[in-house]
C-alpha positions as CSV (number, residue, x, y, z in Angstrom):
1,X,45.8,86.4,125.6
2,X,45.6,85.8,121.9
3,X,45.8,82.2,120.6
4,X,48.4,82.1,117.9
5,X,50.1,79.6,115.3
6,X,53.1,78.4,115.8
7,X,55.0,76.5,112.8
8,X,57.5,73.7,113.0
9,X,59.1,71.1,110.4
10,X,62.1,69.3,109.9
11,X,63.9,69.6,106.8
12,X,66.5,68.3,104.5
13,X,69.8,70.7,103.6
14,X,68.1,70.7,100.7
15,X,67.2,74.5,100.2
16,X,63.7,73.8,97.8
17,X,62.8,71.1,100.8
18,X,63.3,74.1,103.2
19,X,61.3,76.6,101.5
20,X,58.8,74.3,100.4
21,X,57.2,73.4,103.8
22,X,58.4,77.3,105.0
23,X,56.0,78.0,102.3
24,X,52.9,74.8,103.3
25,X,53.3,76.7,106.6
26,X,52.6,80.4,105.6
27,X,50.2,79.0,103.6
28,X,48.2,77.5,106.9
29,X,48.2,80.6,108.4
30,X,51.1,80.7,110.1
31,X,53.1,84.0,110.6
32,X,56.4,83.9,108.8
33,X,58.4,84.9,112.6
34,X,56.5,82.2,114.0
35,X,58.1,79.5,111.9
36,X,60.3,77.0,113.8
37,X,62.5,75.1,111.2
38,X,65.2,72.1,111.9
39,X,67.8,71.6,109.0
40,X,69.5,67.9,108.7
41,X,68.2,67.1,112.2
42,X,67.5,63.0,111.7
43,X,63.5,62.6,112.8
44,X,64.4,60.0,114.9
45,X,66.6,61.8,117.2
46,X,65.3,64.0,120.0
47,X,67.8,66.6,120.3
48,X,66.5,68.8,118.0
49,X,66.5,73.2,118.9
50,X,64.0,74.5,116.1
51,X,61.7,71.9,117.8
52,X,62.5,72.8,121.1
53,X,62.1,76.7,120.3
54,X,58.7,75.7,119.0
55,X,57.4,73.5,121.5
56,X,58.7,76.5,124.1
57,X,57.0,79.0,122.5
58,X,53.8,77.5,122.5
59,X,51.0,78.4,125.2
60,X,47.7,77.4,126.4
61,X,45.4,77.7,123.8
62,X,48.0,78.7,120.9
63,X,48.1,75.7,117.7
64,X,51.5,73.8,117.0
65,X,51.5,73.4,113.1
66,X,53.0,70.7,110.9
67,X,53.1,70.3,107.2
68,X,53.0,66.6,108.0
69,X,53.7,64.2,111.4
70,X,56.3,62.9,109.3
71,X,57.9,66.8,109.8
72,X,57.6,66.5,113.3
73,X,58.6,62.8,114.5
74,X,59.3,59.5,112.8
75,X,59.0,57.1,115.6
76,X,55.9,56.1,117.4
77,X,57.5,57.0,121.1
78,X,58.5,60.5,120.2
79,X,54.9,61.5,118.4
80,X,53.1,60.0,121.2
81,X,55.5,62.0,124.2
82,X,54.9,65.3,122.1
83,X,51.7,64.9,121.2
84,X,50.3,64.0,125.0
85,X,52.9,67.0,126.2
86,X,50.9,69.3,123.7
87,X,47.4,67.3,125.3
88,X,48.7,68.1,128.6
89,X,49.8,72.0,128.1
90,X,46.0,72.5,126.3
91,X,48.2,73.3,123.0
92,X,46.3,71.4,119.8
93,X,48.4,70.2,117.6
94,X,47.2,70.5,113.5
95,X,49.0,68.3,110.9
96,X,48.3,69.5,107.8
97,X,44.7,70.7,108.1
98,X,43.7,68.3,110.1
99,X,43.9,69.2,113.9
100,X,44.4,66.6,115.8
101,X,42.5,66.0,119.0
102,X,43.5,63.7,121.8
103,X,40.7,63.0,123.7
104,X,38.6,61.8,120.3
105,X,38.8,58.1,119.9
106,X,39.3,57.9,115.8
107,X,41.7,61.0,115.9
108,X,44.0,58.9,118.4
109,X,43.5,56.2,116.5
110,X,45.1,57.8,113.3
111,X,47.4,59.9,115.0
112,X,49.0,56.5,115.4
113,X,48.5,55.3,112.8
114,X,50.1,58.0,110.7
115,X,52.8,57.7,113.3
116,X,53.6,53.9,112.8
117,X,53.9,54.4,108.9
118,X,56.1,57.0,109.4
119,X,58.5,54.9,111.3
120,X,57.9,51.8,109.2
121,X,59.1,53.9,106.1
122,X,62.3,54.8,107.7
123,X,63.0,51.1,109.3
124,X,62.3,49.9,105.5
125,X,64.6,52.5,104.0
126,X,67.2,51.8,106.5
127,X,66.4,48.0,106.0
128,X,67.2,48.4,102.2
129,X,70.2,50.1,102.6
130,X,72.2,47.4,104.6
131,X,71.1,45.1,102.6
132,X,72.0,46.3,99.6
133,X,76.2,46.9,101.3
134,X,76.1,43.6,102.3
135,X,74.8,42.3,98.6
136,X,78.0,44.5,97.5
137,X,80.2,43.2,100.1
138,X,79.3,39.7,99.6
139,X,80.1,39.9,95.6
140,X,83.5,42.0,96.8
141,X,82.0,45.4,95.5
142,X,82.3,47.3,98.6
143,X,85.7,47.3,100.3
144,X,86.0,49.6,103.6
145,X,85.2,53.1,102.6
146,X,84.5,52.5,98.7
147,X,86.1,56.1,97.6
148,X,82.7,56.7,95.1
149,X,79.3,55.4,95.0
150,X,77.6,53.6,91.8
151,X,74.6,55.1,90.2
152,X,72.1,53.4,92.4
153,X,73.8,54.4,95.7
154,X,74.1,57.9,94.7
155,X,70.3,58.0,93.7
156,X,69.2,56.0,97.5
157,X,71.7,58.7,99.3
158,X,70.0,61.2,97.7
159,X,66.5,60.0,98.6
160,X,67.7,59.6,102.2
161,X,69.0,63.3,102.3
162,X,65.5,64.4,101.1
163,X,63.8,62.5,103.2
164,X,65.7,64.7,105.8
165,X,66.9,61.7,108.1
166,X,70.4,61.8,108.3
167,X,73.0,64.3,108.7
168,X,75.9,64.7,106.2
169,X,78.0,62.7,108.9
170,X,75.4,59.8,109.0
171,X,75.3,59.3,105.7
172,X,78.7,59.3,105.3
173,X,79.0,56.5,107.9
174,X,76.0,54.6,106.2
175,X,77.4,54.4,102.8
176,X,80.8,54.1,103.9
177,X,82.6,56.9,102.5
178,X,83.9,59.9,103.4
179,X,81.6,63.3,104.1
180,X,83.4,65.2,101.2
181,X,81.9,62.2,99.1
182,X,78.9,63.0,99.9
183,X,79.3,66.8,99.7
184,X,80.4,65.7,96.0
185,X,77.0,63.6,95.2
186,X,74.6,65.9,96.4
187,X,76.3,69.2,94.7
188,X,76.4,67.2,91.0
189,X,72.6,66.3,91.8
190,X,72.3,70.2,92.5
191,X,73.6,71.2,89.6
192,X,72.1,68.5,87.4
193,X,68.8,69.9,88.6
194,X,69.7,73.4,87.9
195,X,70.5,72.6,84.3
196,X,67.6,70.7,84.0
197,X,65.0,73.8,84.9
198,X,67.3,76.4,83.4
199,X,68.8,74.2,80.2
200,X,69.5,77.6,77.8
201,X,71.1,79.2,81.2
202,X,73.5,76.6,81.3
203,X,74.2,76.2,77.0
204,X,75.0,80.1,77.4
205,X,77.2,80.2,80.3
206,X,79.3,77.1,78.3
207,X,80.0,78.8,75.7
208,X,80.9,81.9,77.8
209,X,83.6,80.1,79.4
């Protein structure tokens, strides 16, 4: 049987995040109907189908791709149980361009490496965000479910939801406020980025209103 490439990365909701590492994976080699994707899935939760379609569709000898290990896991545990499941199937497992190779010494090495940074940014971004509501909360700027966030908050939600950690229902519960909230934050950073590339689109459609 025919070794083949099978794709796989976690995204944001974020529809240029989506097609962006769509497109890092066609781009390796992989077929487009071969491409496993996960939308809003946090990489730190297990439970997640466009993985477990991918890791199911893989045989002996095929190639699990990755844009990044940061696409596929962001805790130390869960790369190491996928990446010794892949070891242990004789699946290989390429990051990038870079395929990784178990049974090589330095590639381990990295491998966890790579995999320890990738938690440590999420443990820092998490860190940051507590203890920036408990800054608020201490000066009284954050009462129960403050019903809008300030400019900073907006922008650190925003990083979160590209980073593709959290669901719409997590960050809700992380920033305190309610999922229509923000709905309402990422749609007005949607649409400021829309004016932004397409500024005489959006003079002309003013003045046609």
């Amino acid at each position: 049987m025919t070794a083949v490439l099978i794709g796989y990365a976690r995204c944001s909701t974020d529809k240029q995040d989506l097609e962006a590492n769509r497109q890092i994976l066609l781009d390796l080699g992989v077929p487009a109907e071969r491409i496993y994707l996960d939308r809003a899935y946090s990489g730190t939760t297990r439970a997640r189908p466009g993985l477990d379609q991918a890791l199911a569709a893989v045989r002996t000898g095929d190639t699990l791709v990755v844009p990044k290990l940061d696409r596929l896991a962001r805790s130390v545990p869960d790369a190491r149980q996928i990446g010794d499941s892949l070891a242990a199937r004789s699946i290989r497992l390429q990051l990038g361009t870079m395929v990784y190779d178990p049974t090589d010494p330095m590639g381990k090495m990295f491998f966890n490496i790579l995999a320890t940074f990738a938690e440590f940014e999420v443990d820092l971004l998490r860190m940051r965000t507590r203890e920036g509501m408990a800054i608020a909360r201490a000066k009284g700027k954050l009462k129960g479910r403050a019903p809008k966030l300030s400019a900073t908050r907006q922008a650190h939600l925003l990083k979160l939801h590209a980073a593709g950690e959290h669901a719409i229902v997590e960050l809700a519960e992380l920033f305190e406020v309610s999922r229509q909230t923000v709905y309402r934050v990422l749609e007005r950073a949607q649409a400021t980025a829309t004016i932004a590339s397409h500024p005489v689109d959006a003079v002309r459609r003013e003045h046609e209103q």
